[in-house]
C-alpha positions as CSV (number, residue, x, y, z in Angstrom):
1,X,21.7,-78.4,2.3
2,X,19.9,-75.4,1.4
3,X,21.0,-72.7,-1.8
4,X,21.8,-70.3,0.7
5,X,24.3,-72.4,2.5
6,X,26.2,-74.2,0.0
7,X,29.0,-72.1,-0.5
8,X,29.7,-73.2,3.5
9,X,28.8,-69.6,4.2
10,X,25.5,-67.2,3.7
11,X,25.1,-66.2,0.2
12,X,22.6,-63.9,1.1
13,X,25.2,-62.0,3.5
14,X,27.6,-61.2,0.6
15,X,28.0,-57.5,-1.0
16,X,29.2,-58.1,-4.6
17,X,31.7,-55.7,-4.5
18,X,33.3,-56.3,-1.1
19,X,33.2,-60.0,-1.4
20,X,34.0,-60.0,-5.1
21,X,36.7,-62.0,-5.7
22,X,35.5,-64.7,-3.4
23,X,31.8,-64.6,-5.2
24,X,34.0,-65.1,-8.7
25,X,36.4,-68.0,-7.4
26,X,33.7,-70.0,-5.8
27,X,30.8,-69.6,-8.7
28,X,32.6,-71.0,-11.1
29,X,33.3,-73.9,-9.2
30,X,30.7,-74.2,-7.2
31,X,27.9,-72.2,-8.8
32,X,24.3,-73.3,-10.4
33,X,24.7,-72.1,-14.3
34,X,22.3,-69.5,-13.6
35,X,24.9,-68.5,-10.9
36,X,27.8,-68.6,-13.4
37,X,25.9,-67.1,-15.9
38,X,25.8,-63.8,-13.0
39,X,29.5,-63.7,-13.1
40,X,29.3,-62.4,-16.6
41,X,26.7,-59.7,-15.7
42,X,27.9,-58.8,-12.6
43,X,31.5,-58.2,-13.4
44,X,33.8,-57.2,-16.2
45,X,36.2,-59.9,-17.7
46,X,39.0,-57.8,-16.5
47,X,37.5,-57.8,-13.2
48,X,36.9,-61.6,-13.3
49,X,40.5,-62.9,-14.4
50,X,42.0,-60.4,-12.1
51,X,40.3,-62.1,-9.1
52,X,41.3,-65.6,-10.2
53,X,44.8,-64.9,-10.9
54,X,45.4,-63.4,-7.4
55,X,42.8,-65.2,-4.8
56,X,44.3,-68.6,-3.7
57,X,41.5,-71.2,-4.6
58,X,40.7,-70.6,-8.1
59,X,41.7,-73.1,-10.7
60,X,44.0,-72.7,-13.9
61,X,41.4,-74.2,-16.0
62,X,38.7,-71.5,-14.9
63,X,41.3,-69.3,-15.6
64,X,42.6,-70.1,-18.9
65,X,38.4,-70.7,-19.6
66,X,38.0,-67.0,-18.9
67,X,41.2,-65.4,-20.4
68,X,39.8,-67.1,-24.0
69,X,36.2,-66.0,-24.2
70,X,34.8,-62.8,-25.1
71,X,31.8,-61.2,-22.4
């Protein structure tokens, strides 16, 4: 299975602000630690726990992780 295709779709077809909150519930879980390690560039922490707390498929420890550290 190729980068590109492991998130069961075509990374390289996502827009990081119109696919956001999908892009921050699957990297996380998903996601290479360079990949993670994007999250925390791409997008605020306000922006990140936002998208877990409302988009079904995140989980509560990702959640809790990101509500207790400082970006």
């Amino acid at each position: 299975m190729s980068p590109a295709t492991f998130w069961e779709v075509d990374i390289n077809l996502l827009d990081i602000k119109k696919d956001r909150d999908f892009i921050i519930v699957r990297m996380p879980e998903r996601g290479t630690d360079l990949e993670i390690g994007l999250i925390k560039l791409t997008y605020s922490q306000r922006e990140i726990i936002s998208a877990l707390e409302k988009t079904k498929g995140g989980s509560k420890k990702t959640l809790n992780f990101y509500k207790t550290i400082s970006i």
